[in-house]
Every structure is written in C-alpha cells, then in structure tokens.
C-alpha positions as CSV (number, residue, x, y, z in Angstrom):
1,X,65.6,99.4,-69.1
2,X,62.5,100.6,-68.1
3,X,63.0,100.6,-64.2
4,X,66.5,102.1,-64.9
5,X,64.1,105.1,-66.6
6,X,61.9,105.1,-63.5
7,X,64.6,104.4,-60.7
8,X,67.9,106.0,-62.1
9,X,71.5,104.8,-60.4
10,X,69.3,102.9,-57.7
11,X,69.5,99.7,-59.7
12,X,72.2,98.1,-61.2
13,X,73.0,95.2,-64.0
14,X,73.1,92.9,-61.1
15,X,70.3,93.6,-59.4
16,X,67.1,90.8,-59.4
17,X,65.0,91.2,-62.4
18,X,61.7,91.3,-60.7
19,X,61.5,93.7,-57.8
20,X,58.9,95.6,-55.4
21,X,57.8,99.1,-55.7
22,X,60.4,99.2,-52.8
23,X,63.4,98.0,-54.9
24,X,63.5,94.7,-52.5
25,X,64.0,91.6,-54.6
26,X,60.5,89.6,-54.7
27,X,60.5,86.9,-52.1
28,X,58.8,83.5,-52.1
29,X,56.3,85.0,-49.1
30,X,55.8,87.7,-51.2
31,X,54.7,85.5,-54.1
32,X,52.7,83.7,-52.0
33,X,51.0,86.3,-50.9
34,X,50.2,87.8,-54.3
35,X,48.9,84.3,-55.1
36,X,46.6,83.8,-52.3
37,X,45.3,87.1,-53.6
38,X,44.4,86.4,-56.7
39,X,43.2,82.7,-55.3
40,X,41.0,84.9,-52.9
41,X,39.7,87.8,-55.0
42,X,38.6,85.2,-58.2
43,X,37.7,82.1,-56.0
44,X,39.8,80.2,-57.1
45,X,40.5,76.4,-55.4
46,X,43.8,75.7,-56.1
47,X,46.3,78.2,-57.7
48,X,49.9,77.9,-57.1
49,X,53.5,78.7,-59.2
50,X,53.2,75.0,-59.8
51,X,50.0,74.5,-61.1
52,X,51.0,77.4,-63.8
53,X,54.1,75.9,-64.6
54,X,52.0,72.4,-65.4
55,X,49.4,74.3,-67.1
56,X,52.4,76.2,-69.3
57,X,53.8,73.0,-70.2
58,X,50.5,71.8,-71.2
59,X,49.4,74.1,-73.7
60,X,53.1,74.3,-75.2
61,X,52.4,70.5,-76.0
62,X,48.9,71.3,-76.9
63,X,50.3,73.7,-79.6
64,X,53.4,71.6,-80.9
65,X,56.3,72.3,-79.2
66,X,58.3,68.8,-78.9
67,X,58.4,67.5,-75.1
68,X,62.1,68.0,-75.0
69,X,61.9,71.1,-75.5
70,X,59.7,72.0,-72.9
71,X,61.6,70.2,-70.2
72,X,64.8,72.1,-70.9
C-alpha cells in the first residue's frame, strides 16, 4: 500500500512485491550485487541468501519453533 502511495496507477496487484527505485522487479544479479555490498562494506567472508536462510532456521529452532514447522 505504501508504494501504491508513492507510485500511484504505475503498479498494480500483480506486480512483484519487491521492486527497484525504477519499478523493475529485483533480479537475482541485483541481489547479488546488494549482497557483495554488504559482504564488501562490513568484511564479511561468506554472506549469501543461503547462509541467511540457515541462519533463520537456526535461531527459529533456537527459540522453539518445532522443526516441521520451519521446513514448510
């Protein structure tokens, strides 16, 4: 609802759900750019989507949340 405040008509209900400033639908070279970024500008070894998702998982266990759950 928000970017429909900010862009107007430009987007639609179908349209992706995360976007550039540009209104293009966010690519996987544009994640991996905005990864290698962060990797970069905190010196970071290894940072990756995966590595987050393992690290999500992890700490839902860590706090409870049944395995089943978390694989769903």
């Amino acid at each position: 609802m928000e970017s429909k405040k900010i862009y107007g008509n430009d987007l639609n209900d179908e349209d992706y759900i995360f976007i550039t400033a540009n209104l293009d639908p966010i690519s996987s070279s544009y994640l991996m750019k905005m990864f290698n970024a962060l990797k970069n500008k905190h010196q970071i070894e290894r940072f990756s989507a995966h590595i987050l998702r393992h690290t999500y998982v992890s700490i839902l266990i860590a706090e409870g949340v049944a395995i089943t759950t978390t694989i769903e």
